[in-house]
KEPAZA-501297 format. One record per residue (C-alpha): residue in three letters; x, y, z. Coordinates in steps of 0.2 Angstrom, whole numbers, padded with zeros to 4 digits, always signed. Each point is the difference from the previous one (the first is absolute). Layout:
AlaXYZ...
***
This chain:
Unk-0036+0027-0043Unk-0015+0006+0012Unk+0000+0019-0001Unk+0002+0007+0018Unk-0008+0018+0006Unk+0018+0007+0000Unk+0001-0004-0017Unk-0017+0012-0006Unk+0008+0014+0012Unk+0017-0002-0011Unk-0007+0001-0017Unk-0011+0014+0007Unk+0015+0010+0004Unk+0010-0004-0017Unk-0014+0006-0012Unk+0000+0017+0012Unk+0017-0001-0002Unk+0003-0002-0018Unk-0018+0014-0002Unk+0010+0012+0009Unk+0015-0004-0010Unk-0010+0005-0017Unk-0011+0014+0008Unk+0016+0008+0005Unk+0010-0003-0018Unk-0015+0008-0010Unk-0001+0015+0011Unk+0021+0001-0003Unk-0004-0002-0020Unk-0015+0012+0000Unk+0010+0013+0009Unk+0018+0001-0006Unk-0002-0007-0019Unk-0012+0007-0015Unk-0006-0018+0001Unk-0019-0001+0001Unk-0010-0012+0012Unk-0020-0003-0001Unk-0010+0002+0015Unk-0008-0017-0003Unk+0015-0008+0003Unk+0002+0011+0018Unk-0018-0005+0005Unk+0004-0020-0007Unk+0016+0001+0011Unk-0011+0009+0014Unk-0013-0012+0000Unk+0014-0015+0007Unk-0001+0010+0014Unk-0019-0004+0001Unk+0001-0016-0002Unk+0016-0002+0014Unk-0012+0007+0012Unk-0013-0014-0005Unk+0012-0012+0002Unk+0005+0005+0015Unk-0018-0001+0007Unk+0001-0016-0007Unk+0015-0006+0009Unk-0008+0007+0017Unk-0014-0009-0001Unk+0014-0016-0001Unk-0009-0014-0010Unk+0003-0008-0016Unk+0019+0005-0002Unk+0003-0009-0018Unk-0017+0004-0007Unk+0007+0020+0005Unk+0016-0002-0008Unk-0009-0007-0016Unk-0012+0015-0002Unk+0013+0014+0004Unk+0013-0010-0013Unk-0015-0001-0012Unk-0007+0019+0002Unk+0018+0007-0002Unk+0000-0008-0015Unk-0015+0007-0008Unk+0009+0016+0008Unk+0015-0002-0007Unk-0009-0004-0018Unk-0011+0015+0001Unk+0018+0012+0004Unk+0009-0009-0013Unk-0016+0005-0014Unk-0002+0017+0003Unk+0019+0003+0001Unk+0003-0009-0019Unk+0001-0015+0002Unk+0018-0009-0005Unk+0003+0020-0003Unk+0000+0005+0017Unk+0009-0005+0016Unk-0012-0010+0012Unk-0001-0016-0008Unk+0014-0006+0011Unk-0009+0002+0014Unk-0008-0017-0003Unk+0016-0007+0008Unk-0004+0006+0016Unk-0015-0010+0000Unk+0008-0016-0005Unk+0014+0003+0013Unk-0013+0000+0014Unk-0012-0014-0005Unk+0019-0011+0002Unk+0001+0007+0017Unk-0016+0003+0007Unk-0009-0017-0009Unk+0010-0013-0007Unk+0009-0002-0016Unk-0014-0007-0010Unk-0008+0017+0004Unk+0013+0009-0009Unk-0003-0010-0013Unk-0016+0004-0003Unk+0002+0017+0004Unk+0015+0000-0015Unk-0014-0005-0012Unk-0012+0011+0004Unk+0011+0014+0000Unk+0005-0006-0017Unk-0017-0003-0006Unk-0007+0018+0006Unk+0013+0009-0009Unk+0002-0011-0013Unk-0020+0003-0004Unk+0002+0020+0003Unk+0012+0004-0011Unk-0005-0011-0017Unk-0018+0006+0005Unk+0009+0019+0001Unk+0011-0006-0017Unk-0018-0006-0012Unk-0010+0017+0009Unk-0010-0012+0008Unk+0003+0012+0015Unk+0004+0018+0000Unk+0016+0008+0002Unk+0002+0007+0016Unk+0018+0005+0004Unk+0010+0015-0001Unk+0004+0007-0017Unk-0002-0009-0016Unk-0002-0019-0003Unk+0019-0005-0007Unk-0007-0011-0015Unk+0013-0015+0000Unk-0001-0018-0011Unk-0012-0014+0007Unk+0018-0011+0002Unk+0008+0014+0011Unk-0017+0002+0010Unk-0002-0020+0004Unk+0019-0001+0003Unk+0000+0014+0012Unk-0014-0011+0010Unk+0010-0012-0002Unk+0013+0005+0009Unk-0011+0006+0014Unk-0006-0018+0001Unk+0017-0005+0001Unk+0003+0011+0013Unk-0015-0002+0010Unk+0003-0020+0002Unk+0018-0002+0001Unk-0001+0013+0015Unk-0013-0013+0008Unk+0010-0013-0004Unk+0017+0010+0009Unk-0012+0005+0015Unk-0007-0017+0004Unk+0019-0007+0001Unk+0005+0015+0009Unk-0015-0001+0013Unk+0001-0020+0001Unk+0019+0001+0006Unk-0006+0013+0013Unk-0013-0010+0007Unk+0012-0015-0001Unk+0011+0011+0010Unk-0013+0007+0013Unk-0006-0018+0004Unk+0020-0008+0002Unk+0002+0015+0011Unk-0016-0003+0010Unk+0005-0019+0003Unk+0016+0004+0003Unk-0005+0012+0015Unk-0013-0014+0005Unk+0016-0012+0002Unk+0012+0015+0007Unk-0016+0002+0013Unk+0000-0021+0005Unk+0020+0001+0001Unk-0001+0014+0013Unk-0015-0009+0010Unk+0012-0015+0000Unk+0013+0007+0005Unk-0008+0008+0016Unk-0008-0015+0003Unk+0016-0009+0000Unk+0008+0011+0011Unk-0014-0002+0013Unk-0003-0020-0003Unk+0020+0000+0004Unk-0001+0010+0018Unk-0016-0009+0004Unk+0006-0018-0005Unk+0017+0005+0011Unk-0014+0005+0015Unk-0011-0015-0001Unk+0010-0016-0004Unk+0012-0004+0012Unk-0014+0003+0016Unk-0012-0010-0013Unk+0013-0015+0001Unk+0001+0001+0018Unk-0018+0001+0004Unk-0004-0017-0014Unk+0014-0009+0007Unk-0004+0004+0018Unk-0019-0006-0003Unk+0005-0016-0008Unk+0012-0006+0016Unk-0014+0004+0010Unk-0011-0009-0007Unk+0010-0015-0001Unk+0005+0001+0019Unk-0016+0005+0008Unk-0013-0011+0003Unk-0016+0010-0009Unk-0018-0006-0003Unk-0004-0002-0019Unk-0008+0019+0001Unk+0016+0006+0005Unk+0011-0009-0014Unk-0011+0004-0012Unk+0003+0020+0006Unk+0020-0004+0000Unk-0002-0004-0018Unk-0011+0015-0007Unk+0014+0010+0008Unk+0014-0010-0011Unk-0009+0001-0015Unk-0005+0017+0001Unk+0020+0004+0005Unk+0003-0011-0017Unk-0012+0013-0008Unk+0007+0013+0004Unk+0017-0006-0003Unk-0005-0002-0019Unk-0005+0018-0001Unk+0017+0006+0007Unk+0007-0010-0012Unk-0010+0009-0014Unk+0006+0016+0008Unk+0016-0006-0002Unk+0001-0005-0016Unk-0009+0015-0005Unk+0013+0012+0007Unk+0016-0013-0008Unk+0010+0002+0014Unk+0014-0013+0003Unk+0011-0009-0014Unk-0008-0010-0013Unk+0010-0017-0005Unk-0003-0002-0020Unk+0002-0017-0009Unk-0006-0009-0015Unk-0018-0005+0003Unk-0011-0008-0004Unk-0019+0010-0002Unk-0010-0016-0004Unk+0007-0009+0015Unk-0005+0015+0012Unk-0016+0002-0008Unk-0005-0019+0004Unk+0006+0001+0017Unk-0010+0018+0003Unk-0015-0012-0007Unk+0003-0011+0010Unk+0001+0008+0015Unk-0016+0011-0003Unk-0010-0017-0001Unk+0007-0006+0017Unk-0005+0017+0007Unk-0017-0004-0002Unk-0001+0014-0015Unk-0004-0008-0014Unk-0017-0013+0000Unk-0006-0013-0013Unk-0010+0016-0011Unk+0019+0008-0006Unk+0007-0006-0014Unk+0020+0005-0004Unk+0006-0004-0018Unk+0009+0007-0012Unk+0017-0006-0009Unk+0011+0006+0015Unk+0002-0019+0004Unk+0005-0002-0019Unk+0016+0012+0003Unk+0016+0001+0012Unk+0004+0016-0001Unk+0017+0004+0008Unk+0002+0020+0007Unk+0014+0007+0008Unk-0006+0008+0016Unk-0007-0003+0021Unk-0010-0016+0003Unk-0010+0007+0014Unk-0003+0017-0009Unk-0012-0012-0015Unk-0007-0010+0012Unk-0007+0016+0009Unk-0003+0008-0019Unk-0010-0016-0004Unk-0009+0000+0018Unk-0007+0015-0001Unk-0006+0001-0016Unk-0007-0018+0000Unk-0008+0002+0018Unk-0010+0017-0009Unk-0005-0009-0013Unk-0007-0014+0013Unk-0009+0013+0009Unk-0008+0007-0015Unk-0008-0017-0006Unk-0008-0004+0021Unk-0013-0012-0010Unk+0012-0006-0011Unk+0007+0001-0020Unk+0016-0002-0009Unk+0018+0007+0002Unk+0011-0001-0018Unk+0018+0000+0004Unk+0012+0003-0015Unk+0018+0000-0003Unk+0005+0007-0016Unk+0018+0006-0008Unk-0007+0013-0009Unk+0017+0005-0008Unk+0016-0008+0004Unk+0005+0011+0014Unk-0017+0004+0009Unk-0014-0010+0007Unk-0019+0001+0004Unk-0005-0006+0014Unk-0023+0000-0002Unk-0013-0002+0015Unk-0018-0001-0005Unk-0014-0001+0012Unk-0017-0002-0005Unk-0007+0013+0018Unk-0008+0012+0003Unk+0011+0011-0011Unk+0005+0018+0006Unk-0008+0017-0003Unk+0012+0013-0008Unk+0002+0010+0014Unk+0004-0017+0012Unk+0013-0005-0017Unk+0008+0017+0001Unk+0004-0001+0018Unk+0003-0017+0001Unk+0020+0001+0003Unk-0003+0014+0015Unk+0006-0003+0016Unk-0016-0006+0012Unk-0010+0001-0013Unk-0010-0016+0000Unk-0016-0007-0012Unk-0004-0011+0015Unk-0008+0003+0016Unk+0013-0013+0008Unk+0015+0008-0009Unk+0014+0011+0005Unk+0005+0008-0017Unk+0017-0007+0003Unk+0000-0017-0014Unk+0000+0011-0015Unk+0010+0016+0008Unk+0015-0015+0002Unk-0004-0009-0017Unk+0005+0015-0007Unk+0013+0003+0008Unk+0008-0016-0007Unk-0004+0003-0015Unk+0007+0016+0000Unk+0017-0005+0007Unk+0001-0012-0013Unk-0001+0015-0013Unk-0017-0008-0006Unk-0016+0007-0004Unk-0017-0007+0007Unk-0018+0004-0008Unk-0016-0002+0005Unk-0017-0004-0009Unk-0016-0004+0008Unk-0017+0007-0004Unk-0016-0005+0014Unk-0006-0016-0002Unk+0013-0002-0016Unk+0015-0008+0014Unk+0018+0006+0001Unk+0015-0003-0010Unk+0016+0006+0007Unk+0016-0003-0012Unk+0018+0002+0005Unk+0014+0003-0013Unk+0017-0002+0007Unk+0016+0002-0008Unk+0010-0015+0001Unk+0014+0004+0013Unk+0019-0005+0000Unk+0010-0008+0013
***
């Protein structure tokens, strides 16, 4: 766990908290009780304040955030120790005020942190008081030192021992569940967030796709009978046909769009994935977009795996994601293609590519809509692959590190008919 500056500002605020706390109890005790409290232990108390002030110089100055953490846990220990002497030791009150500490090294650190701070709270006290019980040190709390048994002396550190470690121990499992919490909600608005960009999107790839594609049609067509009837010099031809393949082009994209926003009835049959997957292969290689430098393997050959679901909706799934993988490998590599049943009603479906590999801020927005990695992309191929998948009630993940290549793995549930 990396400790963050809102994490010094926190534990800043519970010690003054917790301060406060006592300073305002012993000014209750002192005032409505015969009970008698030493001065030392008001200027001890007092003196947190000092050192909360350091610290919050400390946390201004904004550098070194676990080493601060560290030093403030570690001083409010020797702290804590010095209240805990001149109070009486096991006789007095204070000594569970090493708690605290362990409680916000768990928080503030990590859990091996509280940990350590548990022994050495242990150890401290544990030395104070046999020290205090063998004279080695002075008596310094109120009243008389209570003579008790060295058995009823070490099981009374005991205890405190017991106490001190189980409550690290209860903290850690506490604070881990929070952080398991706080990250599950944090992804879950990440996905919430690409849901509602996808939605949008789909709205306005449906208008615009309705706008576009039947003038599109009429313009291709239009071109191709002229060309075909008019007697044009080679120049002229050769402009006929940029402006067909470009209408082609762009007749892909609204396709994209179309698929992205799902509109119009989708006919489900018994499939087969490895079938698509060969023709989607095969057809990329007659496009021109694979060369001699890419090698596909992998054991998806091996397998016919049958699903339940749209053959043009996994042709476009594996389009898009094996044309990114193509663009990400431009001086060529290796794409791994697995088909696995990793239980009897789910399978993975695996892409890795040996590219240029993705930053984690171009991994993390991978599935937005328009978002593209590449200067000739229109952030559409992932925005739909997603969308498949997520119809399909799937789940898609993402692993690529810069230089490292990308593997994408796709775990679908096996549907029914």
């Amino acid at each position: 766990m990396i400790t963050e500056k809102k994490d010094i500002l926190r534990l800043i605020f519970i010690r003054l908290v917790i301060v406060t706390t006592l300073v305002v109890s012993a000014f209750i005790i002192q005032f409505s009780t015969e009970a008698f409290l030493s001065l030392n232990q008001f200027y001890l108390i007092l003196s947190f304040y000092l050192l909360s002030l350091a610290y919050l110089v400390l946390y201004l100055w904004g550098k070194f955030y676990t080493l601060q953490a560290s030093a403030q846990i570690f001083f409010d220990l020797i702290l804590v120790s010095a209240l805990v002497y001149i109070s009486g030791g096991l006789q007095g009150s204070f000594y569970f005020l090493y708690i605290f500490d362990i409680i916000a090294a768990s928080i503030v650190i990590s859990k091996r942190a509280s940990y350590i701070t548990a022994a050495l709270s242990a150890i401290l006290l544990g030395l104070m008081v046999e020290l205090m019980y063998f004279k080695v040190i002075p008596y310094y709390g109120p009243g008389e030192q209570i003579e008790i048994s060295l058995g009823l002396m070490n099981y009374n550190i005991f205890m405190a021992w017991s106490a001190f470690f189980l409550v690290a121990f209860l903290i850690n499992y506490l604070t881990e569940n929070l952080r398991r919490a706080r990250n599950e909600m944090i992804l879950a608005q990440k996905e919430l967030d690409i849901k509602n960009k996808l939605a949008v999107a789909g709205e306005i790839s449906a208008q615009l796709a309705h706008e576009i594609r039947n003038p599109l049609a009429a313009i291709s067509g239009s071109v191709q009978v002229l060309k075909d009837e008019l007697g044009l010099r080679k120049e002229q031809r050769e402009l006929m046909d940029i402006i067909v393949d470009e209408s082609k082009r762009v007749s892909q994209s609204i396709e994209q769009f179309l698929n992205l926003a799902s509109i119009g009835p989708k006919v489900f049959s018994t499939i087969n994935l490895t079938d698509i997957l060969k023709e989607t292969l095969t057809l990329l290689q007659s496009s021109g977009a694979m060369d001699g430098n890419l090698e596909v393997k992998g054991n998806y050959s091996l397998n016919d795996v049958r699903y339940f679901g749209n053959r043009n909706q996994f042709k476009q799934l594996f389009w898009n994601i094996i044309r990114n993988a193509l663009k990400a490998m431009p001086g060529g590599g290796a794409l791994t293609i697995d088909f696995n049943r990793i239980k009897r009603d789910v399978i993975q479906l695996r892409f890795a590519d040996t590219g240029i590999g993705m930053t984690e801020e171009k991994r993390e927005r991978i599935f937005e809509p328009f978002y593209s990695g590449f200067e000739d992309g229109q952030g559409l191929g992932m925005a739909v692959a997603r969308k498949i998948v997520d119809d399909y009630k799937g789940k898609i993940k993402v692993v690529s590190e810069p230089d490292k290549g990308t593997e994408i793995t796709i775990t679908l549930p096996l549907g029914k008919a």
